[in-house]
NUROSE-224711 format. One line per 4 residues: number of its first residue (from 0); their letters; for each residue z, y, x of C-alpha. Coordinates in Angstrom, 1 decimal, padded with zeros to 4 digits, always signed. Example, Ala and Ser with C-alpha at 12.3 -4.5 7.8 and 13.67 -1.06 7.14 Angstrom:
0) AS) +007.8/-004.5/+012.3  +007.1/-001.1/+013.7
! end
This chain:
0) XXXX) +078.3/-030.6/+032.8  +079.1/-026.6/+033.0  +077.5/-025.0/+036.2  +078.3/-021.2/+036.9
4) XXXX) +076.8/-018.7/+038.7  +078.9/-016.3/+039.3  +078.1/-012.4/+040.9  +077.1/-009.1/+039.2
8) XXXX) +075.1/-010.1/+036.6  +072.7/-007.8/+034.9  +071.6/-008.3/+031.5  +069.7/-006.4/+029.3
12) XXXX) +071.9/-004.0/+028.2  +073.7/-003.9/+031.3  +075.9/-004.8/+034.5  +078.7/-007.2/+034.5
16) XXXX) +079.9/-006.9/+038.1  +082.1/-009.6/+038.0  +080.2/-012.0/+036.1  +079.3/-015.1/+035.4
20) XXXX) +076.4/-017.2/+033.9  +077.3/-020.3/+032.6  +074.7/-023.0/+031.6  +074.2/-026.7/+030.9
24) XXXX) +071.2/-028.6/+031.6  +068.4/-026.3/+031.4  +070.2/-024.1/+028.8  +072.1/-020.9/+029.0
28) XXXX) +075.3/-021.3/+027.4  +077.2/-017.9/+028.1  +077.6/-014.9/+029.8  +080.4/-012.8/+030.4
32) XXXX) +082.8/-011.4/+032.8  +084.5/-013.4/+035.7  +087.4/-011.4/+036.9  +088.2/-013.8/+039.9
36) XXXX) +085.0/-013.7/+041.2  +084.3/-011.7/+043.6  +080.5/-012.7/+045.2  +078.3/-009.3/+045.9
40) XXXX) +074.8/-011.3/+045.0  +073.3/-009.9/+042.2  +072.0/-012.4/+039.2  +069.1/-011.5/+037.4
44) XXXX) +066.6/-012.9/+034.7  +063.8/-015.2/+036.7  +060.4/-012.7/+037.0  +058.1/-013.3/+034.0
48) XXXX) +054.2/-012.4/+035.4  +051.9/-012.0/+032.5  +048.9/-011.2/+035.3  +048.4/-013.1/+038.8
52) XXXX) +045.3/-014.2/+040.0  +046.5/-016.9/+042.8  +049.0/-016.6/+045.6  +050.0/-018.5/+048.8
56) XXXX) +046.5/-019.0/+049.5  +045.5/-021.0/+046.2  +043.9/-019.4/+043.5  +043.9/-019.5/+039.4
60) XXXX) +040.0/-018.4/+038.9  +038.5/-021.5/+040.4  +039.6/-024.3/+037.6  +041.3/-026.3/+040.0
64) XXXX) +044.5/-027.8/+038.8  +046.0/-028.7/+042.0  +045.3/-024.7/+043.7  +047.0/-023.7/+040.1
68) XXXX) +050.2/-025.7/+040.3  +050.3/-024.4/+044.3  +049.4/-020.7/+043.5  +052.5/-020.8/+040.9
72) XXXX) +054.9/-022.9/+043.2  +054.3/-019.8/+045.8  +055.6/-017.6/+043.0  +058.0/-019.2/+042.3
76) XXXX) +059.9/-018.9/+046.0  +059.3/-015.1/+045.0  +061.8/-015.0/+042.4  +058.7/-015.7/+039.6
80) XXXX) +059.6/-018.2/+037.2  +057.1/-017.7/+034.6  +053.4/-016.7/+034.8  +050.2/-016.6/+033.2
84) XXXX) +047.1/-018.2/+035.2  +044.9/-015.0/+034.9  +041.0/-015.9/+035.2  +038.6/-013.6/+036.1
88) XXXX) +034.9/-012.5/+034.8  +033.0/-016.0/+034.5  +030.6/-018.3/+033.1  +031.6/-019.5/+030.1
92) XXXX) +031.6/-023.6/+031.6  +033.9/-022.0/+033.9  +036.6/-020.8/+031.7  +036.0/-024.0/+029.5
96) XXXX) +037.1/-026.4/+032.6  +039.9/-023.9/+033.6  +041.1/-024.0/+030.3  +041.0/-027.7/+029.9
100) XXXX) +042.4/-028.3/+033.9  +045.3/-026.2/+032.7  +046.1/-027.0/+029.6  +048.3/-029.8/+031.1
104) XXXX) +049.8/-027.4/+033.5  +051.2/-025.1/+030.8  +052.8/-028.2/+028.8  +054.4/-029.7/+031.6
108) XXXX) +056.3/-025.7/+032.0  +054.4/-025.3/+035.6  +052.3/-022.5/+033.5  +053.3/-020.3/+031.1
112) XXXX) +049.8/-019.8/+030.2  +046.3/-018.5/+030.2  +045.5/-014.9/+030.6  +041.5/-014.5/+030.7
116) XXXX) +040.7/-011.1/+032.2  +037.4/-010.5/+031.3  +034.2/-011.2/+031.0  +034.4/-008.8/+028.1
120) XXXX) +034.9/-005.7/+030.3  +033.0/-002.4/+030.7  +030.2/-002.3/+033.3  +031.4/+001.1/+035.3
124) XXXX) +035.0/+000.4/+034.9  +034.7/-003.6/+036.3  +035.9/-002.9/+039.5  +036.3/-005.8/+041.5
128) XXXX) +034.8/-008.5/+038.1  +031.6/-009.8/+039.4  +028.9/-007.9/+037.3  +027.1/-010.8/+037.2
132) XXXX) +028.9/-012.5/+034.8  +029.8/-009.5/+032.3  +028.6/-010.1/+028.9  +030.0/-008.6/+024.9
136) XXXX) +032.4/-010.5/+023.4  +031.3/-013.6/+021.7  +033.2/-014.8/+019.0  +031.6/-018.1/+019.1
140) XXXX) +032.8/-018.1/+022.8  +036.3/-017.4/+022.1  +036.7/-019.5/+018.9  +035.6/-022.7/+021.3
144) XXXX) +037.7/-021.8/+024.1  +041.2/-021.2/+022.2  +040.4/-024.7/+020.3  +039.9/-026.3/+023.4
148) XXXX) +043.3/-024.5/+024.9  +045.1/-025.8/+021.9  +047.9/-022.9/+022.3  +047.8/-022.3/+025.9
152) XXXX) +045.8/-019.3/+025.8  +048.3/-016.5/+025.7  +045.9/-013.1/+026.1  +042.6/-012.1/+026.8
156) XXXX) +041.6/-008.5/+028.3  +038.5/-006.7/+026.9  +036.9/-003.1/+026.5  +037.6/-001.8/+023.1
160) XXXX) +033.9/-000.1/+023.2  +031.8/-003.1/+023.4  +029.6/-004.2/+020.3  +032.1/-006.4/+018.8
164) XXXX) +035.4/-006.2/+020.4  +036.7/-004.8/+017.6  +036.4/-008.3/+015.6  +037.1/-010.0/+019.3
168) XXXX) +040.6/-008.7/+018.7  +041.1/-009.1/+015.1  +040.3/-012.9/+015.7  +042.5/-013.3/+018.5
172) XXXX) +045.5/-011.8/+017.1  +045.0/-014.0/+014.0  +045.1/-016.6/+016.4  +048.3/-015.8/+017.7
176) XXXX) +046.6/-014.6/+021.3  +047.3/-011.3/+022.6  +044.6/-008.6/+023.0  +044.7/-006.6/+025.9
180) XXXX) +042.6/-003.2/+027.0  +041.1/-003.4/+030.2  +038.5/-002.3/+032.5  +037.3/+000.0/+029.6
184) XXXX) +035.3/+003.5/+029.4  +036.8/+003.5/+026.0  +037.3/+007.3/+024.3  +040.7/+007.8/+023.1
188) XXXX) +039.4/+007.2/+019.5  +038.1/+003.9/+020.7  +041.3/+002.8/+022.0  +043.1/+003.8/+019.0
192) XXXX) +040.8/+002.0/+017.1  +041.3/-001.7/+019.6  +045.1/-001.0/+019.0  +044.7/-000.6/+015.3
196) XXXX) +043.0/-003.7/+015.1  +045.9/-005.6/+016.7  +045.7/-004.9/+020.5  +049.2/-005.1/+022.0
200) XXXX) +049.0/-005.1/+025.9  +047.3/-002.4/+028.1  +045.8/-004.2/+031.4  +047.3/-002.3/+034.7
204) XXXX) +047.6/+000.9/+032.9  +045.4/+003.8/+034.9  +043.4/+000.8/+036.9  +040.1/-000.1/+035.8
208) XXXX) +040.1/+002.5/+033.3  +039.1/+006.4/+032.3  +041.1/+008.7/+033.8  +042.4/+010.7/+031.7
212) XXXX) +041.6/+014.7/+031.1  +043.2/+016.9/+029.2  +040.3/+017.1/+026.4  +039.3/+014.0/+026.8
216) XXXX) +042.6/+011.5/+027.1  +041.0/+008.5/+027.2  +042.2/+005.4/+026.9  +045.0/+005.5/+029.3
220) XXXX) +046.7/+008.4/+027.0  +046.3/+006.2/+023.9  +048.2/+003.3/+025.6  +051.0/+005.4/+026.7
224) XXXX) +051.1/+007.3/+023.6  +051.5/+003.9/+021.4  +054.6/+002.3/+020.4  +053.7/-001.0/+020.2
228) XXXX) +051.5/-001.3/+023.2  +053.4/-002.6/+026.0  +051.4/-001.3/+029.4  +051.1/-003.4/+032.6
232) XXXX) +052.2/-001.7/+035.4  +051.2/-002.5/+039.4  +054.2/-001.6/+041.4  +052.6/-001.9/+045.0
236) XXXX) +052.1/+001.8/+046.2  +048.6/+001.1/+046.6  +047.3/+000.9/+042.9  +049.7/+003.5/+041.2
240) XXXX) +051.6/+006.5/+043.2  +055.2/+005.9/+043.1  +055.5/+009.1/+040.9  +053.1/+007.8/+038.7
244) XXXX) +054.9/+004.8/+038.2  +058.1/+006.4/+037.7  +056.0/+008.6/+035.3  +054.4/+006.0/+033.0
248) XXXX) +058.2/+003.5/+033.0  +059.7/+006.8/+032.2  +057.6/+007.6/+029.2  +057.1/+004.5/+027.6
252) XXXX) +060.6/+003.5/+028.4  +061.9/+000.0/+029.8  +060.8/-002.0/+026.2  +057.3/-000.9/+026.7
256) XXXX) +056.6/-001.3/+031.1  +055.9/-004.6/+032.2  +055.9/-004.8/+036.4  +052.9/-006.8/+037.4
260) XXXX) +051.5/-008.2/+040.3  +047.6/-008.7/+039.6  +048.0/-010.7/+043.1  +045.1/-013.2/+044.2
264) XXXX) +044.9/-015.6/+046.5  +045.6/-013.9/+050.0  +049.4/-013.1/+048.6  +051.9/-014.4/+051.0
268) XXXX) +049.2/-014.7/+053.9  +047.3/-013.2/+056.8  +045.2/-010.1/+056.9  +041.7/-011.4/+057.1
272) XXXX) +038.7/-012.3/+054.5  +039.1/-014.1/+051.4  +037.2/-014.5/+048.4  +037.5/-013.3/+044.4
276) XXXX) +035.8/-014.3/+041.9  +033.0/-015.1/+043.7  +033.2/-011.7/+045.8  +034.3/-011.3/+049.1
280) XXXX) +037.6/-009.4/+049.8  +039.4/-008.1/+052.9  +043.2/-008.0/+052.8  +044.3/-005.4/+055.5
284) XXXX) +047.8/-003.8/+055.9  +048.6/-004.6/+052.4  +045.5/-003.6/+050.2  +042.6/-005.7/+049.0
288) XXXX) +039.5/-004.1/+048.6  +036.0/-005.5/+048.1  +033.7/-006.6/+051.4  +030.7/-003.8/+051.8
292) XXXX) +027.9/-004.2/+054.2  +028.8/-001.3/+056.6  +032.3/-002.1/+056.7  +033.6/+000.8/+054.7
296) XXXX) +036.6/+000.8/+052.2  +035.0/-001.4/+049.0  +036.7/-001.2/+045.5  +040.3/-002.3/+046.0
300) XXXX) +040.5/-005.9/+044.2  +043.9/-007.1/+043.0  +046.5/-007.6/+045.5  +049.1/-009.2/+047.5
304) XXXX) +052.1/-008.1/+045.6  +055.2/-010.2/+044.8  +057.1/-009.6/+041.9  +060.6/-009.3/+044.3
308) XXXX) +058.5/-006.8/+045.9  +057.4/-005.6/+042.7  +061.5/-004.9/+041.6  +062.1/-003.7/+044.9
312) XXXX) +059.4/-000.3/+044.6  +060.7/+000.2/+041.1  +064.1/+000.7/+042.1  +063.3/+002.6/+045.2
316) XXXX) +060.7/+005.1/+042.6  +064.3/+005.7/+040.8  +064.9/+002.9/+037.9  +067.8/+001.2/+037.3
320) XXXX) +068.7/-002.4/+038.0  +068.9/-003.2/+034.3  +065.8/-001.5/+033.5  +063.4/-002.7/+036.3
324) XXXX) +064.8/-006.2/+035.6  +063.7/-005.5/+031.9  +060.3/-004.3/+033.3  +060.1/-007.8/+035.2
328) XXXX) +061.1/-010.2/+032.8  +062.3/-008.9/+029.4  +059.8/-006.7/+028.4  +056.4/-009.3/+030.2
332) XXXX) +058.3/-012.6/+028.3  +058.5/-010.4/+025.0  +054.7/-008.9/+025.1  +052.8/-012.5/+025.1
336) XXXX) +055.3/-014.6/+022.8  +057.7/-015.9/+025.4  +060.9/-013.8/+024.6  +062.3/-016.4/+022.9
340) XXXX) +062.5/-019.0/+025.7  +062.7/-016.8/+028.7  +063.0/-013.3/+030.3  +066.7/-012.4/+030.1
344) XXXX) +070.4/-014.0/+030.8  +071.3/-014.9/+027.4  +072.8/-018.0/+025.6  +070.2/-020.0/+024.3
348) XXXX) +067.1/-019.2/+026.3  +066.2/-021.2/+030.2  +068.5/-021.0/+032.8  +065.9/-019.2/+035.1
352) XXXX) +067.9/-016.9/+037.6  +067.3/-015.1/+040.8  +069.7/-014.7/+043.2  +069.4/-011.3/+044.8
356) XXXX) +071.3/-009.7/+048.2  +071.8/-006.4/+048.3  +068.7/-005.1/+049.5  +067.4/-006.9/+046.8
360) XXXX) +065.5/-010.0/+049.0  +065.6/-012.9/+047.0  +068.6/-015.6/+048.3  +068.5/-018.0/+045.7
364) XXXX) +066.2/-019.2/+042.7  +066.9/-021.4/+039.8  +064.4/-022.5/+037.1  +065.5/-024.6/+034.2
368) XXXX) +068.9/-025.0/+035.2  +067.4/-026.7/+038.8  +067.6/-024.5/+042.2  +064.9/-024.9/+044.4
372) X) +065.4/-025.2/+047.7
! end
């Protein structure tokens, strides 16, 4: 049976605005115009999140199956269709019973993977990672965990200028995971040399990072500056400046920006306490930081972004529909393998959708050719 979904319709390369999506089952089939119709709503690609943390008040960085599949069912009223469970800095038993709790999660579709940020990341650039549990890559480590993921590890974030991240990466990417920069005090040479060895992603570009200087660039100038690096960004106004963002989307273009929402836990609630990674956090009007002792401002630490939201700032800092819905979906689905199943309205890849009014607030969401409701 043929369902359509009928509206303006926006597409990689474009608007249709008076179109239609046809699909059957969980499938796709067409899209093209629909002169008769004549429903404002626009349709876009269901969100792809490469990096999330929890959401709803469940969290991915405990191992706990049942928080996982609630933390991505919150998401998913968000427009959010596909997502990596992102880990944080832990033991390694840890990440071994996440990765075996959610192994299961990422067959059944519930996950679209396993993002492990850290513990391979620079002390002084760690932010909000528990220090306690930073270590150098192992490759013994990593060669145990990926077996034990059989496939459902989709990208791991490290610091290029460890003592042997450099063969961290090679080994990855001959495993078919992506290597990501992050939470690095990398040089520029450094970072060129993590990205010659295969690295493909850059971790909430500017974030947990060198700044950059104009005789010393850094890492972040090295991750803009490549073409085959595709840089996380954190559309919240709270971890990038709205003309930053417009900045870095601008220069490495729509095929090369992935929207993020590095959200934890306390996305979707209450101002109040909350915990990260074995840290305590404060969420207040918006921004997470770290819990200090006197009470002052801490380190901020992730945050209670959406990806609607997410779509919503990038279009208010100037991009267009078709481009921040590239950012969203196309762009995240492509940079950790996923680009042939998801990310954009085309024949052949899941009917996930997002019905959006005109203010952009999500109305409707479909994923695999089912709406929730």
């Amino acid at each position: 049976m043929t369902v359509r979904v009928s509206g303006k319709v926006v597409t990689p390369t474009g608007v249709i605005q008076q179109g239609c999506v046809e699909l059957v089952d969980d499938r796709i089939t067409a899209v093209a115009e629909y002169p008769s119709i004549r429903d404002g709503h626009w349709i876009v690609p269901g969100f792809v999140d490469i990096h999330t943390h929890g959401g709803g008040g469940h969290t991915f960085t405990t191992g706990d199956a049942d928080a996982a599949r609630q933390a991505a069912e919150f998401h998913l009223t968000h427009g959010t269709t596909t997502l990596l469970a992102s880990l944080v800095s832990s033991p390694y038993e840890l990440m071994r019973r996440a990765t075996a709790a959610y192994a299961p999660l990422v067959e059944a579709g519930v996950l679209g993977g396993i993002h492990y940020e850290g513990p391979y990341l620079s002390g002084v650039r760690c932010g909000a990672q528990n220090p306690a549990y930073l270590r150098d890559p192992s490759i013994d480590e990593l060669t145990e965990l990926l077996a034990l993921g059989e496939g459902t590890v989709r990208m791991v974030t490290l610091a290029p200028e460890l003592p042997g991240a450099l063969d961290a990466i090679k080994l990855l990417v001959s495993r078919g995971v992506v290597a990501a920069v992050g939470h690095t005090d990398a040089t520029y040479e450094q970072t060129m040399a993590a990205i010659g060895a295969g690295a493909t992603v850059a971790t909430h570009l500017f974030n947990g990072m060198r700044g950059p200087h104009h005789r010393e660039p850094g890492p972040v100038f090295a991750l803009l500056g490549s073409a085959n690096v595709v840089c996380e960004l954190i559309a919240d106004g709270v971890h990038l400046h709205d003309g930053t963002l417009a900045f870095a989307a601008g220069t490495a273009g729509p095929d090369r920006a992935a929207l993020i929402t590095d959200a934890m836990a306390a996305a979707g609630m209450p101002d109040g306490e909350y915990e990260l990674g074995g840290l305590p956090v404060v969420v207040a009007d918006g921004t997470v930081r770290l819990a200090t002792a006197d009470g002052t401002p801490g380190t901020i630490a992730g945050s209670v972004l959406t990806m609607d939201a997410a779509l919503r700032r990038a279009v208010a800092a100037g991009m267009s529909m078709v481009d921040a819905c590239r950012m969203a979906a196309t762009t995240p689905a492509r940079a950790v393998g996923l680009g042939e199943r998801v990310g954009a309205l085309q024949p052949g890849l899941r009917a996930d959708l997002v019905v959006l009014d005109d203010d952009l607030n999500v109305v409707r969401v479909m994923r695999a050719g089912v709406w929730l409701d």
